[in-house]
C-alpha positions in Angstrom: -22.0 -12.0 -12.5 -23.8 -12.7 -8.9 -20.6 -14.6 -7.8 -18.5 -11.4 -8.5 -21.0 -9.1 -7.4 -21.4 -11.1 -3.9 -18.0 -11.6 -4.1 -17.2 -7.1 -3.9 -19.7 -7.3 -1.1 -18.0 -9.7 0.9 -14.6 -7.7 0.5 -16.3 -4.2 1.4 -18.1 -5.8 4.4 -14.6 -7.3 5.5 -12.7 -4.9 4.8 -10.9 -2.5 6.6 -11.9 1.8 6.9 -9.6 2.8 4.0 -10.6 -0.3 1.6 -14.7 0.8 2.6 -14.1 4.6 1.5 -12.5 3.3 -2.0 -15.1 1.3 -2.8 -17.8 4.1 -2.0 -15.8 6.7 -3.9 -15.2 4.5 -6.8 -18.9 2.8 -6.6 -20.3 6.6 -6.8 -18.2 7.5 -9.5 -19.0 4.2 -11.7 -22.6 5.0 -11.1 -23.1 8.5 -12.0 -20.6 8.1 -15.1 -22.6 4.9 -16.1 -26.1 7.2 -16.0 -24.7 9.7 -18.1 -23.5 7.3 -20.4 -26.9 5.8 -20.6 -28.6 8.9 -21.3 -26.4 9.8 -23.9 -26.8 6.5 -25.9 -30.7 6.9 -25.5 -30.8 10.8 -26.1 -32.6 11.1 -23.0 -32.1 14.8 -20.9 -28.9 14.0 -18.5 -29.9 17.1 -16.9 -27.6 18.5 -14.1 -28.8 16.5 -11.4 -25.0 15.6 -10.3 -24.7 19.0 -9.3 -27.3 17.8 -6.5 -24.4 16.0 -4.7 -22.1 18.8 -5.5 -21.4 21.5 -2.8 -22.1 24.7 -4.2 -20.2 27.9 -3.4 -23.7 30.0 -3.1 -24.7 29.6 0.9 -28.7 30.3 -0.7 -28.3 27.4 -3.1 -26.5 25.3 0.1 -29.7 25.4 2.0 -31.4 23.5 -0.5 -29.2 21.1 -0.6 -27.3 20.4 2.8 -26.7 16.9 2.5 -23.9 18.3 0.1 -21.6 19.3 2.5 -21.2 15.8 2.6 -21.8 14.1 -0.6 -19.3 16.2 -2.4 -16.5 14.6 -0.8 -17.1 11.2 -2.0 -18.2 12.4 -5.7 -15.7 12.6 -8.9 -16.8 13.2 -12.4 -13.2 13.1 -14.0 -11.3 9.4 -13.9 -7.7 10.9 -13.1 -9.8 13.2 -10.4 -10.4 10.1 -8.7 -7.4 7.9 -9.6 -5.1 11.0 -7.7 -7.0 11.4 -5.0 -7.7 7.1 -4.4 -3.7 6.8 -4.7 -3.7 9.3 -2.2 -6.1 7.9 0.5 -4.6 4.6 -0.3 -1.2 5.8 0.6 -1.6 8.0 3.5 -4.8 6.5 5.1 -2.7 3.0 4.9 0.1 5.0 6.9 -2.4 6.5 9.5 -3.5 3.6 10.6 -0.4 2.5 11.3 -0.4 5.0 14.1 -4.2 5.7 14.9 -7.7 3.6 14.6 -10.1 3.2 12.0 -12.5 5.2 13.9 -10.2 8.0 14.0 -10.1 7.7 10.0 -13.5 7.6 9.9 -14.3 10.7 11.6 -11.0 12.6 10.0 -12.0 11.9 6.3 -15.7 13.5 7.2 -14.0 16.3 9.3 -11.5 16.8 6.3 -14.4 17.4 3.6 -16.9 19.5 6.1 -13.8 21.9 6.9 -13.0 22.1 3.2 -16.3 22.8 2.3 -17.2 25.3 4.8 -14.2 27.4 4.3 -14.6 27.0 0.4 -18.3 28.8 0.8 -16.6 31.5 2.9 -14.0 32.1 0.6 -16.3 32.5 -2.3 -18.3 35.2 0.1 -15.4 37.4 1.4 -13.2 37.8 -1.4 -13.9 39.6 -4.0 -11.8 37.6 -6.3 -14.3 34.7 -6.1 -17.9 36.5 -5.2 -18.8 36.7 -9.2 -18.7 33.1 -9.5 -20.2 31.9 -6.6 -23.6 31.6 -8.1 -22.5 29.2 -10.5 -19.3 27.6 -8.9 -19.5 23.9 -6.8 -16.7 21.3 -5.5 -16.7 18.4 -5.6 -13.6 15.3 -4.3 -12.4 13.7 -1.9 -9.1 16.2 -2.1 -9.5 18.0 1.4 -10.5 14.9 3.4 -7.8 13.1 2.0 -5.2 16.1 3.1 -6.7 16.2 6.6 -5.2 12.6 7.0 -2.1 13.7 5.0 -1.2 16.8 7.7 -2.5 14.5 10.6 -0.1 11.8 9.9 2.3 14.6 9.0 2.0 16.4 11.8 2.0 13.9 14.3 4.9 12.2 13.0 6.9 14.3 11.6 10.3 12.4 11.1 8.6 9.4 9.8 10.3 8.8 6.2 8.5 7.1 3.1 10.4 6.5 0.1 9.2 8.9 -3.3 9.9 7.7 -6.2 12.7 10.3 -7.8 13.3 12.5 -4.3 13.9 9.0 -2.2 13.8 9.3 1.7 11.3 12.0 2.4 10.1 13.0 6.2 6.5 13.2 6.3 6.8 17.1 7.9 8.0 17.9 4.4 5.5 16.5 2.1 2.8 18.0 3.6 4.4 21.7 4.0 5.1 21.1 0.4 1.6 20.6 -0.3 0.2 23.3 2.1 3.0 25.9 -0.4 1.6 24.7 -3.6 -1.9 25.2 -2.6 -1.3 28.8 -0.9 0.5 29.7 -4.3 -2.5 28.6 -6.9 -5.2 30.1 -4.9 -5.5 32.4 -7.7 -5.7 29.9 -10.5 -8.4 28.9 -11.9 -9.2 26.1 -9.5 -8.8 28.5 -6.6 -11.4 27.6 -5.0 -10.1 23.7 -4.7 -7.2 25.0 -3.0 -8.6 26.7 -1.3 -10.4 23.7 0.3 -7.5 21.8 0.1 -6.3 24.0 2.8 -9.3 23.6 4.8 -9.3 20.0 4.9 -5.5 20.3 5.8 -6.4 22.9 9.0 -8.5 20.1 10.3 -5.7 16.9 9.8 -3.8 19.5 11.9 -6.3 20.2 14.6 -6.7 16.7 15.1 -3.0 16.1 15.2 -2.6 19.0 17.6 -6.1 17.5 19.9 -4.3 13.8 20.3 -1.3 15.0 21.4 -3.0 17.2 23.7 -5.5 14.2 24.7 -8.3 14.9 23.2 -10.1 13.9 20.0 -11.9 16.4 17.6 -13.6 13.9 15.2 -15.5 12.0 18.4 -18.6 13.4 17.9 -18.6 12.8 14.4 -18.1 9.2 15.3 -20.7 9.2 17.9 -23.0 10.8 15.2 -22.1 7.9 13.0 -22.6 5.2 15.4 -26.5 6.3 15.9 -26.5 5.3 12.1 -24.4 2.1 12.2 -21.9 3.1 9.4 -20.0 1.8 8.6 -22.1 -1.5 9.7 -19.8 -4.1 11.5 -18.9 -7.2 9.9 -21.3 -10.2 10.6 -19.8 -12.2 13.3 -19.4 -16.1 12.9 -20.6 -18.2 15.0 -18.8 -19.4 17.9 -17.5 -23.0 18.2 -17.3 -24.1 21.8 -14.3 -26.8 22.5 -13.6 -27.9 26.2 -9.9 -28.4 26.8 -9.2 -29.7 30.1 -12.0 -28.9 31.4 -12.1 -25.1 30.3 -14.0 -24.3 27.0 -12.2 -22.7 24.4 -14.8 -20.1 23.9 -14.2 -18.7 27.6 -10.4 -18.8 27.2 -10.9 -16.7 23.8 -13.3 -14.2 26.1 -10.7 -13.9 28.5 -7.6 -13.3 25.7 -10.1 -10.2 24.1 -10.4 -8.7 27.3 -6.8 -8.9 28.5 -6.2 -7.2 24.6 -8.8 -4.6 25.3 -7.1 -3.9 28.6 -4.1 -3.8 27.5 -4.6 -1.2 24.2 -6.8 1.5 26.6 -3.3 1.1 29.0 -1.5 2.4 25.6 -4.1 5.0 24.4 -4.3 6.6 27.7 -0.1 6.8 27.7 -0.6 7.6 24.3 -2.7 10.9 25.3 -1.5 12.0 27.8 2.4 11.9 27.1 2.5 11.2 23.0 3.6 8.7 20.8 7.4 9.0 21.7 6.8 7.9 24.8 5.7 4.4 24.0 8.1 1.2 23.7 8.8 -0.5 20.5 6.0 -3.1 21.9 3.2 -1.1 22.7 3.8 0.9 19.3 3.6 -2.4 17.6 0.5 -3.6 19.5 -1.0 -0.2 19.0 -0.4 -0.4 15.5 -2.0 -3.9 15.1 -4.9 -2.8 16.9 -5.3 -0.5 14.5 -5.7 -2.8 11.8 -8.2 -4.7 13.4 
């Protein structure tokens, strides 16, 4: 059991933005379903203290609890709840890092889930539709930070194809107006107020789409936040071997390769900003796409 344990640790610490956010979303879910199942096997009061991490509709019950804005988005209480939405973010946030960072994930799935949740809470306080059930009503899912890396991906590259299982080839500009349709059309249903958010989380995928092709990047100060607290926290380095080759130690010639690398990729961010991801070469798209892995 400590072997596998350590063993989960070691893959979350090493790996990458998309494989972190799985194993948080997963590792919430296994732990709030695992207290209620204790609780019922013991007859103890459950209570509804999940509804602490949820983020409720009611902006009187969201002051006493603002940390939900954030919690929510990484909190599922229904296994195919999460297995859609993981599938999803495994998918798409795969595919966006094929043409952006992992910081840029990072900040995107937080800026996803605070603009779903903010325009949930003023949906449930403008239309008349929801105000009766916004005393009682909460979201919860990673669903609109998971469509904000959807419409950015879709929106900033919109040709790209991906193969669908019954539809085939499918450009990525047509998946996500798909999903945008479907959400506008079941805003009424009963889990309105989910699409709603949906569409939220999409409206910020597409203002960061629209900020990097303009040159500038809407999650950075989310990022900058994030850095004050470390998170995620880097992966411990190993220790450096020194080996002297001719006279030159192998640890300066790897210094010199990792600045030549960094120089290199701020050359192809900077052409990437300022004229777009078309104008790259088939080499600096593939060296921009392996510094995104790393």
């Amino acid at each position: 059991m400590d072997k596998f344990i350590s063993n989960l640790k070691a893959t979350f610490r090493q790996g990458d933005i998309v494989t972190r956010l799985l194993y948080i979303n997963v590792g919430l879910f296994l732990a709030v379903t695992v207290t209620h199942i204790v609780c019922a096997l013991f007859k103890l009061p459950a209570g509804q203290w999940a509804t602490w991490l949820e983020l409720p509709a009611s902006f009187t019950r969201f002051i006493g609890q603002p940390w939900s804005l954030v919690s929510y988005m990484f909190l599922h209480l229904h296994p195919m709840h999460l297995l859609f939405n993981m599938l999803w973010l495994y998918w798409f946030g795969r595919l966006f890092l094929g043409f952006f960072s992992s910081r840029h994930l990072r900040g995107l799935y937080l800026l996803g889930g605070i603009g779903g949740g903010l325009l949930y809470m003023a949906a449930f306080h403008i239309f008349p539709l929801f105000a009766d059930l916004a005393a009682v009503s909460y979201l919860l899912g990673a669903s609109a930070s998971v469509l904000a890396i959807v419409f950015a991906v879709g929106l900033s590259q919109p040709d790209y194809e991906i193969q669908l299982l019954l539809f085939g080839r499918v450009k990525l500009k047509y998946i996500a107006f798909a999903v945008f349709v479907i959400d506008l059309l079941f805003i009424t249903s009963d889990n309105g107020g989910g699409h709603v958010a949906h569409i939220g989380g999409a409206m910020a995928g597409g203002w960061f789409a629209r900020g990097m092709q303009k040159g500038y990047d809407v999650t950075d100060w989310i990022n900058r936040l994030l850095d004050l607290f470390r998170w995620p926290k880097p992966s411990p380095r190993r220790p450096k071997m020194k080996v002297h080759v001719g006279g030159r130690s192998a640890g300066a010639a790897t210094v010199a390769r990792k600045k030549e690398r960094t120089e290199e990729m701020d050359r192809i961010l900077d052409k990437l900003r300022t004229s777009g991801y078309g104008s790259l070469s088939e080499d600096e798209k593939k060296s921009l796409f392996d510094g995104g892995k790393r």
